[in-house]
C-alpha positions as CSV (number, residue, x, y, z in Angstrom):
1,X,-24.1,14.6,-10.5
2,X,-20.5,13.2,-10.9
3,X,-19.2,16.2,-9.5
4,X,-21.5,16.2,-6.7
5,X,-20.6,12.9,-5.9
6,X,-16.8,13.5,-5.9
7,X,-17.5,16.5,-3.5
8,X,-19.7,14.5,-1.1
9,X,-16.7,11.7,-0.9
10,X,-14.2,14.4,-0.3
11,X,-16.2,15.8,2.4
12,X,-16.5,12.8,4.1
13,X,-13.4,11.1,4.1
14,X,-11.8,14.6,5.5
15,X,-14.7,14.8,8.0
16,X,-14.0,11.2,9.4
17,X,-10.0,12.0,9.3
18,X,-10.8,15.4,10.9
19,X,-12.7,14.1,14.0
20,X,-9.9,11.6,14.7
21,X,-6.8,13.8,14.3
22,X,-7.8,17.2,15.7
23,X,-6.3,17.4,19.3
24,X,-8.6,20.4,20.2
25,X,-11.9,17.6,20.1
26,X,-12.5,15.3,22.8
27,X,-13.1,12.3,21.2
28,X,-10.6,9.7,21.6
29,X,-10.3,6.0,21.0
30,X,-9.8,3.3,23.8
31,X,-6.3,1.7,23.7
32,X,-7.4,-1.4,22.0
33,X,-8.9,0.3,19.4
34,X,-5.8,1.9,18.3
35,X,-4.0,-1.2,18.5
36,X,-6.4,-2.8,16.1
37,X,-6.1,0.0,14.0
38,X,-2.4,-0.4,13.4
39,X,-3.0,-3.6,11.6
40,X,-5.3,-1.8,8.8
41,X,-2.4,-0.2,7.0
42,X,-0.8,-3.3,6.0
43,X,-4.1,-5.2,5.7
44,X,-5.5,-3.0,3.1
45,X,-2.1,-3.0,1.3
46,X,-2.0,-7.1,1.2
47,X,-5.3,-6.9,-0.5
48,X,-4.8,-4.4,-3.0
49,X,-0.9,-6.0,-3.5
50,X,-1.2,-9.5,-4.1
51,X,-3.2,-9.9,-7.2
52,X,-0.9,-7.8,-8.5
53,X,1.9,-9.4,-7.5
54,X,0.9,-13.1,-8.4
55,X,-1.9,-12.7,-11.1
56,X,-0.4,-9.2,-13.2
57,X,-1.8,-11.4,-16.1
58,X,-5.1,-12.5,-14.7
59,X,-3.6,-16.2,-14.3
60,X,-1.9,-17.1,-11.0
61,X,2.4,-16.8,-12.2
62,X,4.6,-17.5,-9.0
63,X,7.9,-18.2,-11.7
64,X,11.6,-16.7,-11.4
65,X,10.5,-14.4,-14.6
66,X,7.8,-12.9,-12.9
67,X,9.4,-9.2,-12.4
68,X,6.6,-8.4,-10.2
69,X,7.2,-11.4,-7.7
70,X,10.9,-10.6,-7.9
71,X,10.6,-7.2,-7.2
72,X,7.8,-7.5,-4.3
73,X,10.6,-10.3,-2.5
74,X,13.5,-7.5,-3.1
75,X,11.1,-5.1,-1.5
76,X,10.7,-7.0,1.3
77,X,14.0,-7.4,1.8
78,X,15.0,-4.1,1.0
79,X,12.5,-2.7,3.9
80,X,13.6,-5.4,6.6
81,X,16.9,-4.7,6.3
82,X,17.0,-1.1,5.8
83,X,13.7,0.2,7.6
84,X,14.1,3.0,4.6
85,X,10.7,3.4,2.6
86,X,12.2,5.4,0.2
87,X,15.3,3.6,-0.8
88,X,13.0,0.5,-0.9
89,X,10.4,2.2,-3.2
90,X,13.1,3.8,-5.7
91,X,15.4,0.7,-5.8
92,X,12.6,-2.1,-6.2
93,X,10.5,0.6,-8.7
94,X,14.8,0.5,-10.6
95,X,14.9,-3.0,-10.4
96,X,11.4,-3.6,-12.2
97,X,11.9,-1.2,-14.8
98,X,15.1,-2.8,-15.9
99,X,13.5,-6.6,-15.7
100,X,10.4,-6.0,-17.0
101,X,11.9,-3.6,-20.4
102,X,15.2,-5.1,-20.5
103,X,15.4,-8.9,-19.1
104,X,11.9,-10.2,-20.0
């Protein structure tokens, strides 16, 4: 049954991606849509993101020895300045690892 349902969520998360991204198929989304659609990305990622970032314990921690907060600010730093995702990723994932085993 578990693998069943595995399958059956595969199947439709390609089918849904499929219909949208296969040039051959006439379906296409009005302008608007799209636009709207650009905000997702970073929606989902806020949501998933900041109770991670200010609760890693389950309590809310916004302190200057919380590595996660300090990392997530260097990130967005990091990605303004540069525009490069994965100098951003590796240096922020560098500076965590060295605060979180080493500084606290």
């Amino acid at each position: 049954m578990i693998l069943f349902s595995i399958l059956a969520m595969a199947a439709l998360v390609f089918f849904s991606r499929y219909v949208f991204l296969e040039p051959k198929l006439p379906l296409r989304l009005a302008p608007q849509l799209q636009s709207m659609l650009g905000y997702s990305g970073p929606a989902v990622l806020t949501a998933i993101l900041a109770p991670i970032v200010f609760s890693p314990e389950g309590e809310l921690w916004i302190a200057v020895d919380n590595p996660y907060l300090i990392c997530a600010i260097l990130a967005c730093v990091i990605i303004y300045k540069t525009g490069n995702v994965l100098l951003t990723t590796v240096l922020s994932m560098v500076v965590f690892l060295v605060l979180n085993n080493l500084v606290f």
